[in-house]
N, C-alpha and C positions, 0 to 999 in steps of 0.2 A: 316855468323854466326849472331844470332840475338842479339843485345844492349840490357842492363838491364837499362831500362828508369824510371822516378821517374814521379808518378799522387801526385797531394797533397790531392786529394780524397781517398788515400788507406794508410792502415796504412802500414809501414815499423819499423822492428823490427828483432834484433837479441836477447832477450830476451825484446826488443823495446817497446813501448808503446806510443804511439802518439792519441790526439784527433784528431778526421776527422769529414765529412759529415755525421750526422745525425739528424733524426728524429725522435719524440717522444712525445706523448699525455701528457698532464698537464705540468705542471712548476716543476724545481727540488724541491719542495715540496710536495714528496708524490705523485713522475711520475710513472707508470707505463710503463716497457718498454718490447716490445715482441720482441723476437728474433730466427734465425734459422739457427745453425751451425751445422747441420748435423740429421743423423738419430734418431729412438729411442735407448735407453740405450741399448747398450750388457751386459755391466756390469757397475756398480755403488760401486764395491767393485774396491778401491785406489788400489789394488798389480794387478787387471786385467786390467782396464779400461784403454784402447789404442786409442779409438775412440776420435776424437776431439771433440765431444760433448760432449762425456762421461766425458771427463776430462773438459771441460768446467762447466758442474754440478758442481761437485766434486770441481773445485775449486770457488765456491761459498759456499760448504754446508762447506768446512771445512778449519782451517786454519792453514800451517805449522809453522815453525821454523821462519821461515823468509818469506817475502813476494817482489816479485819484484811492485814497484809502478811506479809513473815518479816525477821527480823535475818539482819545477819552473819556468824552463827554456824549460821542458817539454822532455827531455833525461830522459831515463833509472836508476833505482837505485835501490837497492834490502835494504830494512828495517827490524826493528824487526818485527817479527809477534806475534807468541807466545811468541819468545824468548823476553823479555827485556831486556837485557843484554848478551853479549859473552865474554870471555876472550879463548884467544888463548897462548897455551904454551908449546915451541919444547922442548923433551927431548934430550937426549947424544946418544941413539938409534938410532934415526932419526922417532920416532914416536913423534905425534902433538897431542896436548890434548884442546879439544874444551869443556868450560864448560857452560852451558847455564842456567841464569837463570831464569825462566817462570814470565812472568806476570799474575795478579792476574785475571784470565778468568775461565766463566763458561760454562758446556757447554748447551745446548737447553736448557737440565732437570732441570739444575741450579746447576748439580754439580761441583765440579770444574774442570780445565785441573789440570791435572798432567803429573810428569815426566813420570812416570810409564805407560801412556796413550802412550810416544812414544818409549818406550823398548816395549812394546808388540807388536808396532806396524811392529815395526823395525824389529823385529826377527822373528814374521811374512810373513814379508816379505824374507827375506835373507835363511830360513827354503826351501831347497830344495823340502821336501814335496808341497811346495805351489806351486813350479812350475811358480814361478812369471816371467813375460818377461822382471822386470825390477829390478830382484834382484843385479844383475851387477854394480847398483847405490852405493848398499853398499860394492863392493869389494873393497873400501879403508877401510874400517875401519877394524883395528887390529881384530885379530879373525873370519876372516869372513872363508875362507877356513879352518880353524880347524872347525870352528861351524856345518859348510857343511858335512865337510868326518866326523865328528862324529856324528851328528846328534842331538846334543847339544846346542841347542840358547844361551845359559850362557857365551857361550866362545864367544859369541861377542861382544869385547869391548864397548857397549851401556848401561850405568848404571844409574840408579837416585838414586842419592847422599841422595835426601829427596824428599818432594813431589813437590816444586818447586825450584828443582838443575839436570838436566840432565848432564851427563858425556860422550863422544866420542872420542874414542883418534884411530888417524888413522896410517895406516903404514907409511904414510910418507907426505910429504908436496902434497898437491892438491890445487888451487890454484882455485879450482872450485867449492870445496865444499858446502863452505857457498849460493855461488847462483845459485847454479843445483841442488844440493842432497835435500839442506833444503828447496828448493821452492818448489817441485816434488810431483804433487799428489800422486805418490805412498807412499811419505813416512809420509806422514797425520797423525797425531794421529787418535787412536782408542780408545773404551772403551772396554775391553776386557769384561765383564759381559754385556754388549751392544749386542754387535755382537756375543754373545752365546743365550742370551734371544731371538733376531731375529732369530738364524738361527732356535731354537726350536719352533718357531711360525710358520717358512718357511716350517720345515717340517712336524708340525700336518698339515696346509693348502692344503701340495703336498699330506699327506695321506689321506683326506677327499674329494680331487678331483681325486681320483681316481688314483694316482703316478704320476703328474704332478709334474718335477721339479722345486720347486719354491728356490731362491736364496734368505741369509738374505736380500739381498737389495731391493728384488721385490717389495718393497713397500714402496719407496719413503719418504712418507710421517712420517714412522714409524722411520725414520734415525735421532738421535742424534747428531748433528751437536757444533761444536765452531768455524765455521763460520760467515760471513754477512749474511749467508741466510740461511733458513729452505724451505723445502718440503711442500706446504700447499696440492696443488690439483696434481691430476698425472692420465688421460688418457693413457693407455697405446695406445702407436701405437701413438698417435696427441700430446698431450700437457703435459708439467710438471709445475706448478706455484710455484715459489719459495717468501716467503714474507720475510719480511726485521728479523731480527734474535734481539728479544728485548732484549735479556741477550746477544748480542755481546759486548765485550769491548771498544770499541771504536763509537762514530756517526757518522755518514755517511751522506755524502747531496745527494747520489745518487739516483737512485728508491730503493721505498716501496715496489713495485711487480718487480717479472723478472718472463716474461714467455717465457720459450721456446716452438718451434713449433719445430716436425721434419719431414723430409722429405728425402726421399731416395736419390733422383737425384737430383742434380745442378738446374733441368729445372725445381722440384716441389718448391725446394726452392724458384727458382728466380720468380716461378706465383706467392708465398704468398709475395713476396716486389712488386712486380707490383702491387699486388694487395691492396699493405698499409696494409697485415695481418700484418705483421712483418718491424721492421727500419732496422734490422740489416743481411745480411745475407751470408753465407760464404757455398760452395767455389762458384765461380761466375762460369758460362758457358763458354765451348770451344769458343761458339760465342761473348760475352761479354768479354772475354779475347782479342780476337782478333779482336773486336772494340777499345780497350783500346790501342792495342799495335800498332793498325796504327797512333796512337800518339806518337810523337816524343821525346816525354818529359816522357811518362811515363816507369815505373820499377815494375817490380812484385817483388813481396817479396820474396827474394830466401828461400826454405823448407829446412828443415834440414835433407839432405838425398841424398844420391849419388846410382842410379841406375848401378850395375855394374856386368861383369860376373864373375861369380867365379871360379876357376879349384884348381881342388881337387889333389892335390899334394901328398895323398897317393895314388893316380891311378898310375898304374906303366908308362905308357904313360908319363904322366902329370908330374911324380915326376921329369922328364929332364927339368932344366930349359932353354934350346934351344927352345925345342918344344913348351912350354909357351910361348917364345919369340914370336914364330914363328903366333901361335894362336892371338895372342896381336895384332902383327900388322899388321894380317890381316882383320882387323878389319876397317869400313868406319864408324869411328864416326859420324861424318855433319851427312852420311844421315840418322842414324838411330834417331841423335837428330830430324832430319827431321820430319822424321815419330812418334815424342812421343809426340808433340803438342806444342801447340803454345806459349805455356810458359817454355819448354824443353830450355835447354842451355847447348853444349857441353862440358861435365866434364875435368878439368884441373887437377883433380887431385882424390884422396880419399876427403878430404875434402873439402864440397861445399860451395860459396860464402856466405857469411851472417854471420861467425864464426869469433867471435873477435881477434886481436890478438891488444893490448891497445886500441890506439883510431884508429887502422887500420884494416882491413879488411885480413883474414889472407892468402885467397884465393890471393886478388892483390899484397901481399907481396909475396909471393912465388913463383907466375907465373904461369903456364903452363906448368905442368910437360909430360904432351902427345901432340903429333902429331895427330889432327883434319884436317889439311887441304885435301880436296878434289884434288888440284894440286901435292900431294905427293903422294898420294894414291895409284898409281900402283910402284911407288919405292919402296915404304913400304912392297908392294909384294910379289916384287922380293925378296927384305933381308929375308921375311921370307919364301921363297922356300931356299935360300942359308941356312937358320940358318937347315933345316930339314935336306937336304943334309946332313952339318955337322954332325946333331943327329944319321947318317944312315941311314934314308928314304929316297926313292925317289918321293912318295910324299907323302901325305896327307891322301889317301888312306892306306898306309903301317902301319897307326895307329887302325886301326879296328876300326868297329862299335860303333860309341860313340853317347850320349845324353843330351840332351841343357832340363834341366826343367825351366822350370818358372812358376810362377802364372797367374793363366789364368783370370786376370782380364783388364779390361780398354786394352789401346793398346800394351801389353804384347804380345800377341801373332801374331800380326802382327810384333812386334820386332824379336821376337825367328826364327819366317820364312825367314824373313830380314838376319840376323846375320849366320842362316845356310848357306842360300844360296852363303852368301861372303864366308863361310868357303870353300864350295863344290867349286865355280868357281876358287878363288884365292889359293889353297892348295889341291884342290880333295879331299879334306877331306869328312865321313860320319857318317853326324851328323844327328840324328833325334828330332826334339824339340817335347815337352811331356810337355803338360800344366794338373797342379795339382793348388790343392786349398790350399792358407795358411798353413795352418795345414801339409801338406804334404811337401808340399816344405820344411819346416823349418825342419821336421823329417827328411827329407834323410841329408838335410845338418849335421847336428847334429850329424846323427849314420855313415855320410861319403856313405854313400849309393847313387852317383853319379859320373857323369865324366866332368861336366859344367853344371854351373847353371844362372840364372838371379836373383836377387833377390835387393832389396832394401835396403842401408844401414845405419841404423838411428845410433844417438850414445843416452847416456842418459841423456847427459848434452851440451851447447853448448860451446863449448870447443874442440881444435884440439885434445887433449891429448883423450879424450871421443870419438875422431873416431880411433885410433890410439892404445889404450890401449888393444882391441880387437885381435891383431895377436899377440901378446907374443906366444911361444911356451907352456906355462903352464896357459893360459887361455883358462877357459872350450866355450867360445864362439869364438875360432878359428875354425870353420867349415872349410878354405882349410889345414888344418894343417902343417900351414908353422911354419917351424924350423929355425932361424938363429939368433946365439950366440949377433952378431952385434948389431943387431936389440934390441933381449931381454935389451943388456946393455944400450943401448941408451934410452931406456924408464924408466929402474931403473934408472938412471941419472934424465929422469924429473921429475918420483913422487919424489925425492927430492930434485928438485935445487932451491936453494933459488934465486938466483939471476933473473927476469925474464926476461930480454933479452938474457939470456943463454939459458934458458927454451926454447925460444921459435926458437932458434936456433936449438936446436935437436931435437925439434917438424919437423922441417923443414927438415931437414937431414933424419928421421924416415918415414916419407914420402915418401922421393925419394928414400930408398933402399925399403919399400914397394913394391914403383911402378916399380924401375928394375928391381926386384926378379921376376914381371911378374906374381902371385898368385892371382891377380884382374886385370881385365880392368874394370875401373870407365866406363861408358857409356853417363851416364848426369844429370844433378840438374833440378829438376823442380823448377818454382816459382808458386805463388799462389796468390790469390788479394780476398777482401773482401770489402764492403760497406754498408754503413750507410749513413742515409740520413742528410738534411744538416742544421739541428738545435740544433743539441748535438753535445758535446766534453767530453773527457776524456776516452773515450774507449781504450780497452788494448788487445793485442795480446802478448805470450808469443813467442819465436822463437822455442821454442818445439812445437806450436800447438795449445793449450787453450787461451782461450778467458777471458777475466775478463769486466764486464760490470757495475761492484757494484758502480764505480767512475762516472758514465755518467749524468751528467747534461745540462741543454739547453744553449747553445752556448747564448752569451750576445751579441747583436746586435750592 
């Protein structure tokens, strides 16, 4: 199994934020710095944007509630952003009233932030219509499932008291709120008269070209920001140049310019730092990974996201929890971590390395709730021909014609072949894998239209409770539709436990009746590495993803 080693060249980060090796033209006075952490824009609109560039933008052009920065000591801390002040206050319910009050910030145009900028933003968001991937963020807050089945944004407990007093009052204690929900680009203030004026620009533009869809955000430049940075130049396809934001509130010693470059592949990226286009650039090569890692010291940065198969628990097959058993562990984790690359590490659990739990790691508190080893592997077998037996099959075969989807991208599909093939040898089982694109995959999960699946499983916040809150029986993002009363109470226990080493005790317990229930096999965590070169510090990685570069100044000799 491979060791998570530590480079002092790469940042490490679970919301983390560390200066490293970099480089960059002029002196923090007025640097410009060029950077390239991924492709161009998909979206630029905060409720879409999924892309780690995309949200790298985004959070440059705009700024939330709060913001995660570093001390210094150079550790991790989440500050006011907008918010200058918060007060927190439980009621006798067991809902929490978070009241925020805005500092005095303008935004691009010079108008001011108001509250009012993040109820529309919010409700926006949480607005089924929108279809957002990351509306899940706001199912604590009080009202959000009335808002949803009515179709009513009002009834979402998010209110501005005045124009700098925001109001949120959540169903229950979250304990993660304040630095996953309110750092999150998705939940960004907006200008609602902003983003109408755009999108009626967007579409005289698309009707003048003939029906080209153009998106309010197609143009960059035109985006009202209360951010450290504005939009100035924007190549589609090549470059975006962002200048420094003169109505931000706050000054800044970092670059005057940020331009980003983007690039499809790892390999285009890594020519433009060979080639000094760019200081910064993410994600590095399968080959530059696996230079890194025949060093002995070094550690990739574990991503936030456990690769795992799914079974659909209303397939009638599938609903027996034997035959899940059975399926589970037949299963050769090692090799398929083998096979996912060189920064792959077999999954110990649902929730992957790098998730806090205080100043511990919640993964190494927990342990290893699956059997990985390669020396077990034909025992694990046997149990599961015995568990079928018991179910009334005699083997594997006796379950009819089933199908393994996954997304046919990167080494997915060599997994899916992999994973069949253990099904068919070790169980007889017949499975046929069926590689679909994003979009697809996530629809059958969704409408249940499946009988195993692969798919990847991110949370919104980094927090165990944020990978975990996902299977309750009456969460619309339980795609294998597992039911158990247990389970459900042990999760309403953590949205409100006050005490947090109880908390995290039924985080822990929630977990392992997950994992026994047999409704996922986790598969494996990737990690990921990035670099800069070796005359700046202050560079930021968020553990979701995004990048913050606003703070980078030249390393003092």
């Amino acid at each position: 199994m491979r060791i998570w080693k530590k480079l002092v060249c790469l940042v490490l980060s679970g919301a983390m934020c560390l200066g490293l090796l970099a480089g960059c033209a002029g002196d923090a006075d007025g640097v410009s710095l060029s950077v390239c952490v991924g492709a161009a824009p998909v979206s630029l609109d905060p409720i879409y944007a999924e892309e780690t560039g995309d949200q790298t933008i985004l959070a440059h052009l705009y700024e939330n509630l709060m913001r995660v920065t570093v001390d210094v000591s150079g550790n991790p801390t989440v500050t006011g952003g907008m918010a200058k002040t918060v007060d927190q206050e439980e009621s006798y319910d067991g809902t929490v009233t978070y009241t925020f009050r805005l500092r005095s910030a303008k935004w691009s145009d010079g108008v001011n932030v108001k509250a009012g900028d993040f109820v529309y933003a919010w409700q926006r968001l949480a607005d089924p219509a929108s279809r957002s991937p990351y509306a899940a963020l706001l199912s604590v807050v009080a009202g959000y499932d009335e808002a949803r089945a009515a179709g009513d944004m009002t009834l979402l407990q998010v209110t501005a008291k005045n124009d700098n007093t925001l109001v949120v009052v959540l169903s229950g204690r979250y304990d993660w709120f304040l630095t996953e929900v309110c750092t999150s680009p998705a939940t960004s203030p907006l200008r609602q008269d902003v983003v109408q004026k755009l999108k009626d620009a967007a579409e005289e533009r698309s009707r003048r070209a003939g029906g080209e869809n153009l998106r309010w955000w197609s143009d960059p430049t035109a985006l009202v920001c209360n951010g450290p940075y504005q939009a100035e130049f924007y190549t589609q396809g090549a470059t975006l140049s962002a200048v420094a934001n003169e109505r931000y509130y706050s000054s800044q010693a970092g670059p005057r310019t940020l331009v980003f470059h983007f690039a499809d592949t790892a390999e285009e990226a890594r020519s433009l730092y060979d080639h000094k286009t760019v200081d910064a650039v993410w994600p590095l090569t399968e080959e530059r990974m696996a230079e890194l890692a025949a060093d002995r010291e070094w550690e990739a940065i574990p991503e936030m996201g456990t690769y795992a198969v799914l079974f659909n628990c209303g397939q009638e097959m599938l609903a027996d929890p034997l035959v899940r058993q059975a399926v589970h562990l037949a299963v050769n984790r090692d090799a398929l971590t083998a096979a996912a690359g060189v920064s792959a590490l077999a999954a110990g659990g649902l929730v992957p390395p790098g998730v806090p739990e205080g100043e511990k790691d919640f993964r190494t508190v927990g342990g290893t709730l699956l059997d990985s080893g390669e020396a077990s592997y034909e025992e694990r077998c046997v149990q599961a021909k015995a568990l079928l037996s018991e179910a009334g099959y005699d083997s594997g075969a006796s379950l009819g014609e089933m199908t393994y989807i996954y997304e046919d991208t990167g080494s997915n599909g060599v997994l899916a072949q992999l994973i069949c093939q253990m099904w068919q040898e070790a169980l007889g089982m017949r499975v046929t894998p069926v590689g679909v694109t994003n979009r697809e995959l996530w629809s059958a999960l969704r409408t249940g239209e499946y009988d195993l699946a692969g798919a990847d499983l991110t949370a919104v916040g980094n927090d165990a409770e944020c990978f975990l809150m996902n299977w309750t029986s009456d969460s619309t993002n339980n795609v294998v539709q597992y039911a158990n009363s247990a389970y459900d109470t042990l999760m309403a226990i953590i949205a409100n436990a006050a005490d947090s080493t109880a908390r995290m005790g039924c985080l822990h317990d929630a977990e392992d009746l997950l994992i026994s229930d047999c409704v996922m096999t986790p598969l494996y965590t990737r990690g990921t590495a990035w670099e800069l070169r070796e005359t700046l510090t202050g560079a930021c990685r968020d553990a979701r993803g995004w990048f913050s570069f606003s703070s980078v100044v030249t390393r003092v000799a």
